[in-house]
N, C-alpha and C positions, 0 to 999 in steps of 0.2 A: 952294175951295182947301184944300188939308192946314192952315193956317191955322186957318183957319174952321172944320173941323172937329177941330181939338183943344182949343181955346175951346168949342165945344159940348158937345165929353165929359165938359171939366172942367167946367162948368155943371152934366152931368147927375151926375157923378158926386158934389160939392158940395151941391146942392138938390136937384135931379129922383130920384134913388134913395128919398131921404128922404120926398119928397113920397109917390113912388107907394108905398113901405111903410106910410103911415101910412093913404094914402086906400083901399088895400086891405084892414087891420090890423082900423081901427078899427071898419067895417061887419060886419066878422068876430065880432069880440069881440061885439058889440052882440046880433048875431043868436045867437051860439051860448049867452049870457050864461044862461040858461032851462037848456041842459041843460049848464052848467057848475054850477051850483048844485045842481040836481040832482045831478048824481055827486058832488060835496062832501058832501050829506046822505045819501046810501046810501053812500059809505065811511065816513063820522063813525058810521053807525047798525052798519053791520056791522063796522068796524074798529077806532073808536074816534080818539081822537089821537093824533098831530098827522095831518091829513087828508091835508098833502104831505108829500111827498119830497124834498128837496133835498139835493144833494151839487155839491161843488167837483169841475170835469173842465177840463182845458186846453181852450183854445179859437184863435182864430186869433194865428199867430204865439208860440203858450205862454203867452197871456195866460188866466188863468182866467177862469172865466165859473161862476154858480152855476145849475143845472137846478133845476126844479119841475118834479115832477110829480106826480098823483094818487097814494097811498100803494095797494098791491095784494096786499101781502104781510103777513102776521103774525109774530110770534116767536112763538106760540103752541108748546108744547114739552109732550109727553110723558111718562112714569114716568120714561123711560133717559135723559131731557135732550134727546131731539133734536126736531127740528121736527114739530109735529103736521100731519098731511092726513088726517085722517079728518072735518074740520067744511068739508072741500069738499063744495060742489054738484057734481049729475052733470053738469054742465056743465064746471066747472072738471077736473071729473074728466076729462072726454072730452078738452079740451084740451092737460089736462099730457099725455095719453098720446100725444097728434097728434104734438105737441112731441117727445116720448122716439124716436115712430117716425121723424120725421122727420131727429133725429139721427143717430138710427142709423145711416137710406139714407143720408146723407152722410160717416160712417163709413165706412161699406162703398168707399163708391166712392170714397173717398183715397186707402185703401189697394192 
């Protein structure tokens, strides 16, 4: 009956959400725990500190929430003060450029 099932939503929604976040979460963290550390020590060696990122962003209902994430970026800065990329990889190099193009075509065709 509609009863019956709004007593069970509230159950899942109460316990069962929480449950299945945790039971899917924590086997998560566990496994990927190896190449989280890893990428902590290859930004610490190439970047330096602090290894994350964290910034305040709104979140459900304009309650904030604070993000981490792995740090990616440097202030590293040149003669004229602006930002260095000349100690990118051709990697990074080929990226920013995917990025740039990819902007573009999407430029394009807004306009």
């Amino acid at each position: 009956s509609r009863r019956d099932q709004d007593e069970r939503n509230r159950f899942y929604s109460a316990y069962g959400k929480r449950a299945l976040d945790l039971a899917l979460t924590v086997p998560a963290l566990i496994i990927l725990a190896p190449l989280l550390v890893l990428t902590a020590l290859v930004v610490r060696v190439t970047l330096g500190a602090p290894v994350l990122f964290c910034q305040q962003r709104p979140g459900l209902h304009g309650k904030p929430f604070t993000l981490y994430k792995f740090r990616t970026m440097t202030d590293t800065r040149d003669a004229q003060d602006t930002l260095s990329l000349r100690n990118l990889s051709h990697c990074e190099k080929s990226l920013q450029q995917l990025a740039r193009d990819w902007i573009d075509a999407w430029k394009s065709k807004r306009v």
